[in-house]
N, C-alpha and C positions, 0 to 999 in steps of 0.2 A: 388565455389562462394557462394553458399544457405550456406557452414556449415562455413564459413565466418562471416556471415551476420548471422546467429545464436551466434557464438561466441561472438560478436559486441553486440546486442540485451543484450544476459545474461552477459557479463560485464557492459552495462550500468544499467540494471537490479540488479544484485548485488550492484554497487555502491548504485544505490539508497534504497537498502533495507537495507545495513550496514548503508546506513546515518537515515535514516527512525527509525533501531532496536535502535542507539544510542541513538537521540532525545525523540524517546517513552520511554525508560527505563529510561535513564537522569531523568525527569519528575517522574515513576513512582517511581520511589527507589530513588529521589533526590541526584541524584551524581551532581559534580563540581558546585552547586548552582545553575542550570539551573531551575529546577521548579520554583525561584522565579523571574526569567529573565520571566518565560511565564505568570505570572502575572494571570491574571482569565481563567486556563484553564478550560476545563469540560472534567473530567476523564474518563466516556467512551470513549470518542471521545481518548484520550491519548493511550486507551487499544484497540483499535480499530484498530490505527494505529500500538502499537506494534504486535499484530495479523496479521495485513497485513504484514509488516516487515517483521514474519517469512514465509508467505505464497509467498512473492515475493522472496526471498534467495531459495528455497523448487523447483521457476516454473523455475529461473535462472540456475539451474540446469539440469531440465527438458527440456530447450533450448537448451544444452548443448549435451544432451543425446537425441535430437531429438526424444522426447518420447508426444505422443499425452495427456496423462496428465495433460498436461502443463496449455493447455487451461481451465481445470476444474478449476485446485488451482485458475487462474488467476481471473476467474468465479464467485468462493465464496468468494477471495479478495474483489472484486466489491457490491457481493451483505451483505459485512459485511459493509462495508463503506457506503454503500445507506442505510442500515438499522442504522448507526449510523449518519448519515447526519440526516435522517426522525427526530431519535428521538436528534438533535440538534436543530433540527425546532422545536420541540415542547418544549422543554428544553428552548429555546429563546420566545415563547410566553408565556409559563406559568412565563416569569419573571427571568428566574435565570439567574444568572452573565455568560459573558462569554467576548471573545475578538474577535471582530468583523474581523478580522484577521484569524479566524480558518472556517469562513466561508469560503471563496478565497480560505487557503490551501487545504480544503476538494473539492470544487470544481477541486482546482486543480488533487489532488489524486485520483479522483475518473476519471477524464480522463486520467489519464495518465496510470490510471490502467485498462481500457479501450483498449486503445491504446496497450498497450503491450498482451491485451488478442485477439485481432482481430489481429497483430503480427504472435502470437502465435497458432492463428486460421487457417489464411492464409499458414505460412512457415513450416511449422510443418507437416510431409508426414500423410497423413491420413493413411496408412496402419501400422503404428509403434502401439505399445501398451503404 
């Protein structure tokens, strides 16, 4: 049942991080006209998300292999997106453009990125490497 529920975990995990790597790179490399769909994005926050992207594909594996690593990647996922939240806070007072829209995704992201590290905290045999 637990390698189930792992399997389950790092497929929905994977989905989101193919969709996640899509959108990021769409945006950085302006494939299918998408960058100009996101209208005033802010670039770190775009590389941030591609970053997380390849760190949640990297932990959906790591679920998979039932390997206690999991929880690190998922770890530094978090605190790359809190470090680029902070500095969208301050990027949003000092004035500069952005889409009031990326606030909410990032909120979103960052629990969800959350959630699949306490996941991955809990389900994840502590004696594995």
């Amino acid at each position: 049942m637990k390698k189930t529920l792992l399997y389950i975990i790092a497929f929905v995990l994977t989905a989101f991080g193919l969709l996640t790597l899509f959108l990021s790179s769409s945006v950085i490399f302006d494939l299918f006209g998408i960058r100009a769909k996101e209208g005033n994005y802010v670039l770190f926050i775009v590389w941030s998300n591609f970053l997380s992207s390849i760190l949640y594909l990297i932990a959906a594996y790591g679920f998979v292999k039932d390997k206690k690593w999991t929880i690190k990647t998922l770890g530094i996922s978090v605190i790359v997106l809190m470090v680029a939240f902070i500095g969208l806070l301050i990027h949003i007072n000092s004035g500069g453009i952005y889409e009031t829209k990326t606030i909410g995704a990032m909120l979103f992201r960052m629990i969800v990125t959350i959630v699949f590290a306490a996941l991955a905290f809990f389900l994840i045999s502590k004696n594995n490497k």
